[in-house]
C-alpha positions in Angstrom: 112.9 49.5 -51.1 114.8 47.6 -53.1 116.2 48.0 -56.9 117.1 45.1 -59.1 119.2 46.2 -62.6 119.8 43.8 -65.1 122.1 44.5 -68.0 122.1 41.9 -70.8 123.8 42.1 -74.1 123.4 40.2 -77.2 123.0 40.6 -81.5 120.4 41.4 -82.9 120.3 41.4 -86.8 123.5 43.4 -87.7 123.7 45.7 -84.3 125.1 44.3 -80.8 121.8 46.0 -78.5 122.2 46.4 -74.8 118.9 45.6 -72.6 118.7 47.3 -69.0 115.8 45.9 -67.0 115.4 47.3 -63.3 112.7 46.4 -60.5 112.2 49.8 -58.9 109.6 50.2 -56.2 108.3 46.8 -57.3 107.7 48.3 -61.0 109.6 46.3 -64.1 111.0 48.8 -66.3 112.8 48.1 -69.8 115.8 50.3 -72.0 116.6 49.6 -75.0 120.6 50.7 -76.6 121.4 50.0 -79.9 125.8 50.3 -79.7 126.6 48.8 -83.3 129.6 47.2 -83.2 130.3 44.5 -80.5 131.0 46.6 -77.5 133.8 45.4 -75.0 133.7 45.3 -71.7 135.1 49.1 -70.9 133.2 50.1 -73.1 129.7 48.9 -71.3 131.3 50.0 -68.0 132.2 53.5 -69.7 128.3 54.0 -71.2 127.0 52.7 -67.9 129.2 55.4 -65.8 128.0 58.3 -68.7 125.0 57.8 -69.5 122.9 55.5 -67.5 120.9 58.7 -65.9 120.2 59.8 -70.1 118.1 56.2 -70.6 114.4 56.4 -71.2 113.1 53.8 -69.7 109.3 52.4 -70.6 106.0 52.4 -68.9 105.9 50.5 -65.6 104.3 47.4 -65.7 103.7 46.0 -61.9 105.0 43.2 -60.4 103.8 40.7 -58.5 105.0 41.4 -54.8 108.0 40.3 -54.6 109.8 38.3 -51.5 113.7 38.5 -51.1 115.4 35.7 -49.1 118.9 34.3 -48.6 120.3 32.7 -51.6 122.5 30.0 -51.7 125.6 31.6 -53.6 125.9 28.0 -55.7 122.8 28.6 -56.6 123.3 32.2 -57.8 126.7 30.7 -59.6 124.2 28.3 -61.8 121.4 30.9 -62.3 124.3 33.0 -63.4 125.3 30.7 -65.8 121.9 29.5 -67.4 120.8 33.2 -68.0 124.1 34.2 -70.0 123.8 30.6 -72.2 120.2 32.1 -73.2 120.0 34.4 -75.9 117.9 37.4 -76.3 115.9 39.0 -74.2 112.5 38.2 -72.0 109.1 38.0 -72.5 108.4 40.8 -70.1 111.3 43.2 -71.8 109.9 42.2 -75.1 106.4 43.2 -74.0 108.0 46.1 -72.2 110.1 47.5 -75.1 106.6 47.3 -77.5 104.3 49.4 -75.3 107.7 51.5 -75.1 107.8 51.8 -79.2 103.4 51.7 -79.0 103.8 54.6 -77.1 106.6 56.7 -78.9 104.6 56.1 -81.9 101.6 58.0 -81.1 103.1 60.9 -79.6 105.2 61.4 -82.5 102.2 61.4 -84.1 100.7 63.8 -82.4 103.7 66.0 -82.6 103.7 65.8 -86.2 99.6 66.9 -86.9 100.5 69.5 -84.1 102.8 71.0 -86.7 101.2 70.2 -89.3 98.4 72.1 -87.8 100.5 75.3 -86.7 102.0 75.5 -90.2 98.8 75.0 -91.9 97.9 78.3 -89.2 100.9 80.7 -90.0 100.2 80.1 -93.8 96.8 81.5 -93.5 98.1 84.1 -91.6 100.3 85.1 -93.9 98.2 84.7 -97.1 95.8 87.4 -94.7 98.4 89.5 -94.6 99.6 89.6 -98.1 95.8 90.1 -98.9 95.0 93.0 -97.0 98.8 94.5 -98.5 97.5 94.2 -101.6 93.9 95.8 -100.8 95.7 98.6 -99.0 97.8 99.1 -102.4 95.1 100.3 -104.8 
């Protein structure tokens, strides 16, 4: 078994967002952290040290099976250097972080015609209640 975590950080709009991509038992994963202002470097380390275990990361998409070999370490130097002179994030965090949000979405909405539902229940109740009061009254 072998995990692969990638952290990249870039500005989005008005916010500076951090995303952390990890290959864990051959499964891409995507989270999403919104810091605000442009984080420094012990700041990322501090947040990665706190609360890397808190991050909710989104629905598994599988990957291809993947094949480690020996890199050349000039080669890892250049690959270094091309993915920090793109911006942004992937396609496959991108699609990631939507089914994420996609997701999110409906069980919020769920959650809320759940309560809707139980309030709708306990008013009933209690209109029952101050019914039979008053019939009890007379």
């Amino acid at each position: 078994m072998k995990v692969s975590i990638k952290f990249t950080v870039f500005f989005e709009d008005i916010f500076w967002v951090g995303v952390f991509e990890r290959i864990y038992f051959n499964k891409y994963e995507v989270s999403k952290v919104v810091f605000g202002s442009e984080p420094k470097d012990y700041e990322i380390y501090d947040f990665i040290l706190k609360h890397f275990c808190d991050l909710k990361f989104s629905n598994s998409l599988s990957t291809s099976e993947l094949k480690y070999k020996k890199v050349n370490p000039k080669r890892v130097q250049r690959e270094i250097k091309k993915q920090t002179r793109t911006n942004g994030i992937g396609t496959k965090a991108q699609l990631a972080m939507k089914l994420q949000y996609e997701r999110n979405k409906s069980e919020k909405r769920k959650d809320l015609k759940e309560k809707s539902h139980k309030e709708k229940e306990w008013k009933f109740q209690l209109y029952q209640r101050k019914k039979k009061e008053k019939h009890k009254g007379h």
